[in-house]
VEXDREN-2710 file (C-alpha; in Angstrom, 1 decimal):
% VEXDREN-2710
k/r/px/py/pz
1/UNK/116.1/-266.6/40.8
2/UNK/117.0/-263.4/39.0
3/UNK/118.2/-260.4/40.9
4/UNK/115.1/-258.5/39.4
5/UNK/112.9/-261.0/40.9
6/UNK/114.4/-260.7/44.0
7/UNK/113.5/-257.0/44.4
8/UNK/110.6/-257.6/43.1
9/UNK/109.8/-260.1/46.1
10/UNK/111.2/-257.8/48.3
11/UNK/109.0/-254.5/47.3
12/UNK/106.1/-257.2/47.8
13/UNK/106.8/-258.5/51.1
14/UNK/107.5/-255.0/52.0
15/UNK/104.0/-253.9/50.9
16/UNK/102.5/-257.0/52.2
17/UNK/104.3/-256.5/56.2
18/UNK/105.3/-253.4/56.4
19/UNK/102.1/-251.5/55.4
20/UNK/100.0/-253.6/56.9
21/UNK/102.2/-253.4/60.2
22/UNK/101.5/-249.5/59.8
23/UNK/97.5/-249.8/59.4
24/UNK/97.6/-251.3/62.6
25/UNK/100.0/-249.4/64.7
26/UNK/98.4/-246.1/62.9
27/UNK/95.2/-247.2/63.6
28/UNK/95.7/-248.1/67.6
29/UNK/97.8/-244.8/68.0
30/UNK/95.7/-242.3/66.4
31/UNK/92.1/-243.9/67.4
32/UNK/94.1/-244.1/71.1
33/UNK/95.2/-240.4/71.2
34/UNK/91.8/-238.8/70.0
35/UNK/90.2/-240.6/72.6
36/UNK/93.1/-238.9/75.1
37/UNK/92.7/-235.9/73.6
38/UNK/88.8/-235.7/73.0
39/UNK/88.4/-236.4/76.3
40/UNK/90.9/-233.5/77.3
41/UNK/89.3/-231.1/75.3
42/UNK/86.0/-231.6/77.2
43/UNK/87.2/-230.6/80.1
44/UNK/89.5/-227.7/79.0
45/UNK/89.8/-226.3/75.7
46/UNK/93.7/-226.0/74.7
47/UNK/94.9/-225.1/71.4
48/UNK/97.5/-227.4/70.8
49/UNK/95.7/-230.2/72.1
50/UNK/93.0/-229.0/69.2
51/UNK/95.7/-229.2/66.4
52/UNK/96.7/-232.6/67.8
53/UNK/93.4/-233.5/68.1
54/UNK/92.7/-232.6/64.0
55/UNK/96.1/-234.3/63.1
56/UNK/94.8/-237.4/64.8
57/UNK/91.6/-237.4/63.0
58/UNK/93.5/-236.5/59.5
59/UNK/96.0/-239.1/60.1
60/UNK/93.5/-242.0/60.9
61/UNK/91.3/-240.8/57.9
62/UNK/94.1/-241.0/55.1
63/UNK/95.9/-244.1/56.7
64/UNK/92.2/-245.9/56.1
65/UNK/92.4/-244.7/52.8
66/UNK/95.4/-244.0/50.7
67/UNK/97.0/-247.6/52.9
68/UNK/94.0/-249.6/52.1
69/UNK/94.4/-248.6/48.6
70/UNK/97.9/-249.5/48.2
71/UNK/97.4/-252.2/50.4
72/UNK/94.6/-254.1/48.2
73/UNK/96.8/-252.9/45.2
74/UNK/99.5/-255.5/46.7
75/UNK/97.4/-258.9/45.4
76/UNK/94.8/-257.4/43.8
77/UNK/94.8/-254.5/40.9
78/UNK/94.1/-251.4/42.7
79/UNK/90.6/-249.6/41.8
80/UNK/92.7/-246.1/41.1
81/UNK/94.4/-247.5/37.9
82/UNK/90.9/-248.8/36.6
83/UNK/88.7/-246.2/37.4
84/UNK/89.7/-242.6/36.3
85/UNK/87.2/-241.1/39.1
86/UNK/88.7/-243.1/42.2
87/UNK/92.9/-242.0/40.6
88/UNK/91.2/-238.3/40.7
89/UNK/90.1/-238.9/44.4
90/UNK/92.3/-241.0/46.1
91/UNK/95.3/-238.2/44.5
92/UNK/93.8/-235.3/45.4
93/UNK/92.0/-236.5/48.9
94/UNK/95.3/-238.1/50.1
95/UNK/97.5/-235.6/49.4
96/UNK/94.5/-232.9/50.7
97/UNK/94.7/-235.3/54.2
98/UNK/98.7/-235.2/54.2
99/UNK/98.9/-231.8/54.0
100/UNK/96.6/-231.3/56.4
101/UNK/98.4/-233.0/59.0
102/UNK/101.9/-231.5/58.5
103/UNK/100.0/-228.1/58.8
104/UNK/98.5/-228.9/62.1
105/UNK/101.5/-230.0/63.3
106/UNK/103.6/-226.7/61.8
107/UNK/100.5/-224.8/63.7
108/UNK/101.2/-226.9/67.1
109/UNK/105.0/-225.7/66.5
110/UNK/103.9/-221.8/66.6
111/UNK/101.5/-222.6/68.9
112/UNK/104.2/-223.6/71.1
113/UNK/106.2/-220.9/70.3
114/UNK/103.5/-218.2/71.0
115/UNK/102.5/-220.0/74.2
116/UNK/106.2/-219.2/75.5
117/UNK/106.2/-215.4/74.3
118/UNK/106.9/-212.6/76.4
119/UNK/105.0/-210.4/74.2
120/UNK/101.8/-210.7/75.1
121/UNK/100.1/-209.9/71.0
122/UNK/101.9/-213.2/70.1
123/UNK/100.5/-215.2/73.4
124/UNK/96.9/-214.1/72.2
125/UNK/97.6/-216.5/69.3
126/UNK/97.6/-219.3/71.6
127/UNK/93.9/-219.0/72.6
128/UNK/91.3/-222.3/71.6
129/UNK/89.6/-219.5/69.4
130/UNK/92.2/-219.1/67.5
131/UNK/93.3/-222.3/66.8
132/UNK/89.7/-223.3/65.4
133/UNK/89.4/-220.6/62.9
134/UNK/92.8/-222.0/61.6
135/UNK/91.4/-225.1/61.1
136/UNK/88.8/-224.2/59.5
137/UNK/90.9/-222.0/57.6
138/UNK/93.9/-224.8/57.0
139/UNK/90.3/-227.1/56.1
140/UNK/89.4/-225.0/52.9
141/UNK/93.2/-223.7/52.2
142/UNK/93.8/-227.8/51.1
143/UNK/90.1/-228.6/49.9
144/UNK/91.1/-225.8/47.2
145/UNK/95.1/-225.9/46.5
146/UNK/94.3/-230.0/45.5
147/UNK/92.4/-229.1/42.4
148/UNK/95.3/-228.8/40.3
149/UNK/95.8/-232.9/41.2
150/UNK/91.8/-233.7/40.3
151/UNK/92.7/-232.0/36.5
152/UNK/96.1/-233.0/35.9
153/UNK/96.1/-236.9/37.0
154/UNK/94.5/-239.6/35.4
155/UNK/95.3/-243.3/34.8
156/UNK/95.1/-243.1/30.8
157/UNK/98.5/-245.0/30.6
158/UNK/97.2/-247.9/33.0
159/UNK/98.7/-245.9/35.9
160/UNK/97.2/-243.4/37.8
161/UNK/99.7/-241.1/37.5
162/UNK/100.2/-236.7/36.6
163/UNK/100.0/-236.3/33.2
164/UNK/103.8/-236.4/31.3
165/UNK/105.4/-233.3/30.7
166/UNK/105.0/-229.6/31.7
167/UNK/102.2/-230.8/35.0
168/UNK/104.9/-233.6/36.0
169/UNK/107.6/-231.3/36.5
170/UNK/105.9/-228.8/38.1
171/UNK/104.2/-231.2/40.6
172/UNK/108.0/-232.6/41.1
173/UNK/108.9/-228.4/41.9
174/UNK/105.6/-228.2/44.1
175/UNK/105.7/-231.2/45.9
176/UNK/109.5/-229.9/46.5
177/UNK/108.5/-226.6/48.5
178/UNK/104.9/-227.5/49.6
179/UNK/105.8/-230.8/51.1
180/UNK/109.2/-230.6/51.6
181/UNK/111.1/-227.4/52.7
182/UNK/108.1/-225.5/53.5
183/UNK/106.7/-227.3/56.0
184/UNK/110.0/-227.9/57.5
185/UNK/112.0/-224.6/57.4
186/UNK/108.3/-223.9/59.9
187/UNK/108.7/-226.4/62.2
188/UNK/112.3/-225.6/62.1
189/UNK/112.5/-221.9/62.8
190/UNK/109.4/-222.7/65.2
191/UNK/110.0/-224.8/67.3
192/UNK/113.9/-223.1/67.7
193/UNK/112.3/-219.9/68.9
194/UNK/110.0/-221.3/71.4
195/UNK/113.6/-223.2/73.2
196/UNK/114.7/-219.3/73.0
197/UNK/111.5/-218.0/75.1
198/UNK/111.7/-220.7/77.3
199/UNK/115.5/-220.3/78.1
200/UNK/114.9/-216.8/78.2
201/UNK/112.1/-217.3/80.8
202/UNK/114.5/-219.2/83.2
203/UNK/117.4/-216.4/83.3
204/UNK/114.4/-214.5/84.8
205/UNK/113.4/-217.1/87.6
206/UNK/116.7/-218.9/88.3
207/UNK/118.6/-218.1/90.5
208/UNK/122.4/-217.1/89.9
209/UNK/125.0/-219.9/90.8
210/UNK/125.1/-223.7/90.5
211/UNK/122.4/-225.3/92.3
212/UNK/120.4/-228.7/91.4
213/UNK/117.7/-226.7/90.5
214/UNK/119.7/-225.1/88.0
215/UNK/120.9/-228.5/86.8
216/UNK/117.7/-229.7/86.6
217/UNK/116.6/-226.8/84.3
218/UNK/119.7/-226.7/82.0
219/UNK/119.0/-230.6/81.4
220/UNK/115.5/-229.9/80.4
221/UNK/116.2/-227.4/78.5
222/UNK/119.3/-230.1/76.4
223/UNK/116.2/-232.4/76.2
224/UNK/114.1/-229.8/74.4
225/UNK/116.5/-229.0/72.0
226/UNK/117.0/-233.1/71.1
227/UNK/113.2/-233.7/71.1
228/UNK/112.9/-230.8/68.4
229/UNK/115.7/-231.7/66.6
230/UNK/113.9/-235.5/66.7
231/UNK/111.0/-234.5/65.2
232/UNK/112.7/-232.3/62.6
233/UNK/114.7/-235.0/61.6
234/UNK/112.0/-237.8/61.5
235/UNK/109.8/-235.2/59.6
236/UNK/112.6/-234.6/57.0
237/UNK/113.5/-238.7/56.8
238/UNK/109.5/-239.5/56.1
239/UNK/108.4/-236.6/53.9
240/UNK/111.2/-234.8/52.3
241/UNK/112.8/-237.9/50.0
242/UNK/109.5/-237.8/48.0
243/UNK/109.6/-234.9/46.0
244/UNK/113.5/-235.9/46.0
245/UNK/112.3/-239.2/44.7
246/UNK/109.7/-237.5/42.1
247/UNK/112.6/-234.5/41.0
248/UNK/114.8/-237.5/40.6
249/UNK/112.1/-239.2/38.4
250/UNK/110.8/-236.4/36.0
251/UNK/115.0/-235.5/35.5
252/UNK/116.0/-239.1/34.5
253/UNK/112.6/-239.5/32.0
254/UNK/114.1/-238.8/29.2
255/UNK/116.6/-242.2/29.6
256/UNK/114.2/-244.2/31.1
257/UNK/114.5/-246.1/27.7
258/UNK/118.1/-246.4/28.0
259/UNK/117.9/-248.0/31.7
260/UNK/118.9/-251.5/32.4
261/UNK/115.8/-253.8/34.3
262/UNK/117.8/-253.8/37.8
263/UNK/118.1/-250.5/37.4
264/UNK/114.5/-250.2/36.7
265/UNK/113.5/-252.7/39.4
266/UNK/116.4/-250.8/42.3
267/UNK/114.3/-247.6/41.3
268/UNK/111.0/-249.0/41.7
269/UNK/111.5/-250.6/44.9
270/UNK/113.3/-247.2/46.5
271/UNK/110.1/-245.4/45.3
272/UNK/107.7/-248.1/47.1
273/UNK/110.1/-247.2/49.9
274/UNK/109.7/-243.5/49.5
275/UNK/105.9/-243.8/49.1
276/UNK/103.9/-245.0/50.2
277/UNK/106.0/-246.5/53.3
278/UNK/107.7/-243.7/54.5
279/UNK/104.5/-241.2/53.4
280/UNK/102.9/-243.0/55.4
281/UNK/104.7/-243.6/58.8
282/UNK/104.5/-240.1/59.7
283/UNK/101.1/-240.9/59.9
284/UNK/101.0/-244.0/62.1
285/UNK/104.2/-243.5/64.1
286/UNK/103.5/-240.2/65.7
287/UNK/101.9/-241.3/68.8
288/UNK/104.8/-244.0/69.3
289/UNK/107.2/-241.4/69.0
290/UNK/105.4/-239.3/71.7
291/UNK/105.5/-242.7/74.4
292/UNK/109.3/-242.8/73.6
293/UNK/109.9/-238.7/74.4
294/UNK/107.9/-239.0/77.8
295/UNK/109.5/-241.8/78.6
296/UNK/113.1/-240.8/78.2
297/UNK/111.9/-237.6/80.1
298/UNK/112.1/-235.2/77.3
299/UNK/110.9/-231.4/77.3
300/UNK/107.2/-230.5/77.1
301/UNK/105.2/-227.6/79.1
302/UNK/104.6/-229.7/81.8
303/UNK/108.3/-229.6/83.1
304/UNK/108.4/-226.2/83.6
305/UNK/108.5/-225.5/87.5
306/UNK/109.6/-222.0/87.9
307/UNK/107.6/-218.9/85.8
308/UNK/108.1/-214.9/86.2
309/UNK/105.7/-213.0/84.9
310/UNK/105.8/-210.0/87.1
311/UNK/104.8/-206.5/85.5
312/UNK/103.8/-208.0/82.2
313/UNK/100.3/-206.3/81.7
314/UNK/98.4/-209.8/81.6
315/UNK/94.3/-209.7/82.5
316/UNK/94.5/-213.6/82.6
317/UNK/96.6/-216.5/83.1
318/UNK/95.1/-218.7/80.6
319/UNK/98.1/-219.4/78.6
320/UNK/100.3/-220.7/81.7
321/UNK/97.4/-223.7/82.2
322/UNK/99.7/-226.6/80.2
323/UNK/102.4/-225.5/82.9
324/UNK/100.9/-228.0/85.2
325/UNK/103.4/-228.7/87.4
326/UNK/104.5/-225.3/88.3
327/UNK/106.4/-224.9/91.9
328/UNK/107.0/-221.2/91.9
329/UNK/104.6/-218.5/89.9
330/UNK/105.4/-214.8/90.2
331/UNK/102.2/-212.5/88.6
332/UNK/103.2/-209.5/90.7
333/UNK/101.5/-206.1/89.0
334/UNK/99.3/-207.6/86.2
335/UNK/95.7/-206.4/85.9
336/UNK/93.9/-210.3/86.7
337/UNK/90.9/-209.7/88.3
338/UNK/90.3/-213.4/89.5
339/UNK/92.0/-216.8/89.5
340/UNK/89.4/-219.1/88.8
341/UNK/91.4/-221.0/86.3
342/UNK/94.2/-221.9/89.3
343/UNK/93.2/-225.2/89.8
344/UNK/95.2/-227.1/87.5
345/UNK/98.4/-225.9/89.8
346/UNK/97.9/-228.8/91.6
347/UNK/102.1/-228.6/92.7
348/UNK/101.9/-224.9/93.3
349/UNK/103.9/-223.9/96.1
350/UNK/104.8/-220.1/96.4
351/UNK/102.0/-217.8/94.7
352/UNK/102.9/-213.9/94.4
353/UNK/99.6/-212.1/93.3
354/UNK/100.8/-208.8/95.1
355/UNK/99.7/-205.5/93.2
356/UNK/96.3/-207.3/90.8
357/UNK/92.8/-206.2/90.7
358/UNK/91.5/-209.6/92.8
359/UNK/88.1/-210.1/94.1
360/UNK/88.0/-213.5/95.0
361/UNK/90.1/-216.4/95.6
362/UNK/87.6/-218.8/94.4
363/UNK/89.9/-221.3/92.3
364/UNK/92.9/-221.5/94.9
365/UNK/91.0/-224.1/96.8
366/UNK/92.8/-227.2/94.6
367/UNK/96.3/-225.8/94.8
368/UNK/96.4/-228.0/97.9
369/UNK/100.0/-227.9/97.8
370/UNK/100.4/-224.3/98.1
371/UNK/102.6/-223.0/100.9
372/UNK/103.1/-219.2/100.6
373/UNK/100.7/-216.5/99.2
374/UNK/100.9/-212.7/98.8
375/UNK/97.4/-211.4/98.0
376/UNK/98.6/-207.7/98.8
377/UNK/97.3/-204.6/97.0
378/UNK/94.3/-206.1/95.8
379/UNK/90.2/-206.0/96.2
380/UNK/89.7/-208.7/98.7
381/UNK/86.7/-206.8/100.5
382/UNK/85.7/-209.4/103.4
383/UNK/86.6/-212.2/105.3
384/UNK/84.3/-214.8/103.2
385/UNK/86.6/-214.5/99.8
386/UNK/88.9/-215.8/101.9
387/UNK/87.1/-219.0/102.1
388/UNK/89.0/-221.0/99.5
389/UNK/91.6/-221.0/101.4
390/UNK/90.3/-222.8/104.0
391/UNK/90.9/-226.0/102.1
392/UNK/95.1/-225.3/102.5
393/UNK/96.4/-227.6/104.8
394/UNK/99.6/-226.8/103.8
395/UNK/99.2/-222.3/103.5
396/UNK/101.9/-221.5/106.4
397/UNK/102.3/-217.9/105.1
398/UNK/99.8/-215.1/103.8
399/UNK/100.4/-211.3/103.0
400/UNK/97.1/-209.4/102.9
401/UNK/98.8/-206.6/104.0
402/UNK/102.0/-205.2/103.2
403/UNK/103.0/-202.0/105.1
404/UNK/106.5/-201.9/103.5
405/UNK/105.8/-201.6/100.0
406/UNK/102.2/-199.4/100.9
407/UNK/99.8/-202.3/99.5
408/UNK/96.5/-203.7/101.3
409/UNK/93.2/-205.1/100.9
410/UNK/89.8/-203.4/101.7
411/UNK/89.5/-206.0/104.3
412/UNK/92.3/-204.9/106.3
413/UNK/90.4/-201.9/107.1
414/UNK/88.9/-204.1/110.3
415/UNK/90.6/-203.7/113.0
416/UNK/90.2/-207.1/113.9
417/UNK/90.9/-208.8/110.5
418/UNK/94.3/-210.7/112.2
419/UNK/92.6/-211.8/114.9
420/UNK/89.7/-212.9/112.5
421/UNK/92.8/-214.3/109.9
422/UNK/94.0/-216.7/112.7
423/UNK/91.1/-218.1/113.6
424/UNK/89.7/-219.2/110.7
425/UNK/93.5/-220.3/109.2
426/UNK/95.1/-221.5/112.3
427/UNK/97.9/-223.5/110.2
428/UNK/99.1/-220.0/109.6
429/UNK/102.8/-219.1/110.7
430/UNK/103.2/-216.0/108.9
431/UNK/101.0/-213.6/108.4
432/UNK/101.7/-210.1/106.9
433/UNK/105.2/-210.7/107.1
434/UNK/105.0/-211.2/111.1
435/UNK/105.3/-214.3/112.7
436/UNK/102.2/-215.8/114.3
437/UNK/102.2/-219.4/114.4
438/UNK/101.8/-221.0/118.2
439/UNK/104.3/-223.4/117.3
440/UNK/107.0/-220.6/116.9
441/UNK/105.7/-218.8/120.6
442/UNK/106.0/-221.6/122.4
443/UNK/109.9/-222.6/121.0
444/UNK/110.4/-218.6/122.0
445/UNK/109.3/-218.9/125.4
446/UNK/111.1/-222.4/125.6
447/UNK/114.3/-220.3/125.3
448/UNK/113.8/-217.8/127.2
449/UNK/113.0/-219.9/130.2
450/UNK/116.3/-221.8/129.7
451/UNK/118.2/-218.4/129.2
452/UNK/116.2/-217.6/132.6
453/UNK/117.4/-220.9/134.4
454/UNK/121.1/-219.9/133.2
455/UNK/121.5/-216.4/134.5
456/UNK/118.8/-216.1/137.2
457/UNK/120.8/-215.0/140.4
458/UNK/118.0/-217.3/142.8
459/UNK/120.3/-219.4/144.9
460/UNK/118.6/-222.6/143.7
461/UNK/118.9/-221.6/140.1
462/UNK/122.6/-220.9/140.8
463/UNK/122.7/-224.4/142.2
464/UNK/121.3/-225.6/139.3
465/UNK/123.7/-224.2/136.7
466/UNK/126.3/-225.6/138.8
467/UNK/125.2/-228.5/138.8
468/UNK/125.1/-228.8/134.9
469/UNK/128.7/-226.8/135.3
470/UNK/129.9/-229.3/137.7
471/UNK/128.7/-232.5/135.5
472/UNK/130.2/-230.9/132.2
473/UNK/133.7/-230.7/134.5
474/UNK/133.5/-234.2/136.1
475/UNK/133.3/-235.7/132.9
476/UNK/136.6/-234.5/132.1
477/UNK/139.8/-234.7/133.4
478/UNK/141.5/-232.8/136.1
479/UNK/143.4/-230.7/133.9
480/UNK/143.9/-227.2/133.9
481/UNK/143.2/-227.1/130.4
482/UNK/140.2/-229.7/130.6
483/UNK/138.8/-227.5/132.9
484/UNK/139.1/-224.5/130.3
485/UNK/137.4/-226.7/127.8
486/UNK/134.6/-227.5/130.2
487/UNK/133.8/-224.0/131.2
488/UNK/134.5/-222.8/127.2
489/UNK/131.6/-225.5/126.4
490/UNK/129.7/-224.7/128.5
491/UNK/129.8/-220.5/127.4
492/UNK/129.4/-222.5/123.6
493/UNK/126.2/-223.3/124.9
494/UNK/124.8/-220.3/126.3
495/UNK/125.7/-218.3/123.1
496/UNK/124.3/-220.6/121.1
497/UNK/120.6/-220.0/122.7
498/UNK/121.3/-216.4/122.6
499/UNK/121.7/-216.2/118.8
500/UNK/118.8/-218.5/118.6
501/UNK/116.4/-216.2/120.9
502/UNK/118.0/-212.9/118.4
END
């Protein structure tokens, strides 16, 4: 067998395995995330869950298409180099599709970017509004731009192919920027800015010094900056080397006659390779990809367990609700006027709220973890918006008041309002920055009755200490200095519940 024949088995089998290996796994992954995703999106609207969503659907759409095509063009001659109608379509739809998808995906790369944002013009961007006016927008930017590819190819030479000359070098030069760097140099500068917000938002909640807290963060933040890089570099492995491949194609034509037949047949075989197999994988692999990141524990919005918003002129905290698994959230002197959207802090532990325009606490009722809130200088007018809190098991401190600092509640206008506080939360330890917890009263007067029982002058109490004296003394030897020991243990001791009681 001929080494020509031989690559040409090879470009076959690859067609015949490799693509259809693809239509499967592209087919299970996207099908499988817009189901994840549609069903996400009913129950809360999220922006980059909607480009997902649309990359999904443009992904799955193409991969049924443009694959099957090449696919059936494996055995069979493929309908686009017979009829000039379908080469027209199948150009322009697939590449319309493509495009699509790498543009939902640069758009998921700002909208990660904006979601991170200190400024709060750029975190506006990152509303589900937003994102579907882009869509629609992205949706008739690449119904139009694809005309050029409806006039210019055709499959006059028995190929559906752009028309030789002038169009083929320019579609070499476009595919080059519109497919290649532009796309990339996005995702690129991107998703590198939103690792800058995000490492800038942890300087402002982390604490100074080493600490596995810190570690934890610094690690996470490594991870981001190797997931981004991973999908910059599978984005520039599957897309990029086809305008290379097309550059390299339209420069080398006018020697195309002088070429020897393995030449010819290497080339060929390297374009299959270039497209459609690697045109396509960005298509089909995605979801894969995604398993792999969560798996290994990569970076996403979920990880992020400390925020600091404090003093940043927000009305809402919409744009925090991918930050599910948030520990500490600091939205001290904002203007939010309610926290109904609260619930998805499911792992919330320390709220700070001090200094808002509150109303009601309806929404805190699933943060079922949460352990410390400060409600201070807002418009909690009664008792009842303090209902949602009821559900807390776990609430051990509450600031409604803060005298300090000069901020209150309407509702601490009663005179009564502590007294009404503790009954109604009576897992309360703190409240107002005072303790009030049972648990803590009756550890107090625990001490002080020991403290009692050890300087009382009463004759039996005197016995008693001596008793305890006299058993600390026995139990060590008759030494002068094991009797300095004894006593010095036993003034150990007595300090010891002093500093406590203080």
């Amino acid at each position: 067998m001929s080494s020509t024949s031989i690559l040409f088995t090879i470009q076959q089998n690859i067609g015949r395995y490799g693509l259809s290996t693809l239509l499967i796994l592209g087919n299970f992954g996207n099908l499988f995330t817009i189901l994840i995703l549609g069903r996400s999106l009913k129950q809360k609207m999220n922006s980059c869950s909607l480009y997902l969503f649309s990359a999904s659907i443009s992904n799955w759409i193409v991969i049924n298409t443009g694959l099957v095509s090449n696919i059936i063009g494996i055995d069979h001659t493929d309908p686009q180099h017979t009829s000039n109608i379908i080469c027209k379509l199948r150009w322009s739809g697939v590449h319309a599709l493509l495009m699509l998808s790498r543009s939902f995906m640069v758009a998921a790369c700002i909208d990660r970017w904006a979601v991170c944002s200190q400024n709060l013009t750029i975190r506006t961007f990152s509303r589900p509004y937003i994102a579907r006016r882009i869509i629609i927008i992205l949706l008739i930017v690449w119904t139009i731009i694809p005309i050029h590819v409806v006039i210019f190819f055709n499959n006059s030479t028995g190929r559906c192919i752009p028309l030789p000359g002038i169009y083929t070098l320019f579609y070499a030069i476009y595919s080059l920027i519109i497919i290649g760097i532009v796309p990339l140099l996005l995702m690129i500068v991107f998703s590198f800015r939103a690792w800058q917000n995000l490492q800038l938002t942890h300087t402002r909640v982390l604490p100074t010094g080493c600490n596995i807290r810190n570690i934890q963060i610094r690690k996470r933040d490594r991870d981001l900056l190797k997931m981004l890089t991973g999908e910059v570099f599978i984005y520039f492995l599957t897309t990029v080397p086809y305008p290379i491949n097309q550059l390299y194609n339209v420069s080398t034509s006018s020697i195309t006659a002088y070429k020897s037949s393995i030449r010819i047949e290497i080339e060929s075989l390297i374009g299959y390779i270039v497209s459609p197999l690697l045109n396509f994988m960005y298509c089909c692999v995605q979801f894969y990809i995604d398993i792999i990141k969560r798996e290994q524990g990569h970076f996403d919005a979920e990880c992020i367990l400390f925020i600091d918003l404090k003093s940043r002129n927000l009305n809402d905290a919409n744009c925090l609700s991918i930050c599910r698994n948030i520990i500490i959230l600091n939205l001290n002197n904002n203007n939010l006027t309610n926290v109904r959207n609260f619930g998805v802090f499911t792992q919330l532990k320390i709220l700070l709220l001090a200094q808002n325009q509150i109303h009601s606490l309806d929404g805190l009722q699933s943060c079922e973890n949460l352990e410390t809130l400060n409600i201070a200088g807002n418009n909690l007018t009664g008792l009842k918006s303090l209902s949602p809190l009821l559900q807390l098991t776990q609430l051990r401190s509450l600031c409604l008041n803060d005298r300090q600092n000069n901020l209150t509640n309407p509702l601490c206008n009663s005179t009564s309002y502590q007294k009404d506080v503790k009954n109604n939360l009576p897992n309360l330890d703190i409240l107002d920055n005072e303790w009030i917890g049972q648990s803590f009263q009756e550890h107090l007067s625990s001490l002080e009755s020991m403290i009692e029982q050890l300087e009382n002058p009463d004759k039996n109490l005197k016995e008693n200490s001596k008793e305890k004296s006299s058993t600390i003394i026995t139990n060590a030897t008759n030494s002068d200095q094991s009797i300095r020991s004894a006593n010095e243990e036993y003034e150990q001791l007595l300090q010891s519940i002093r500093m406590l009681v203080k």
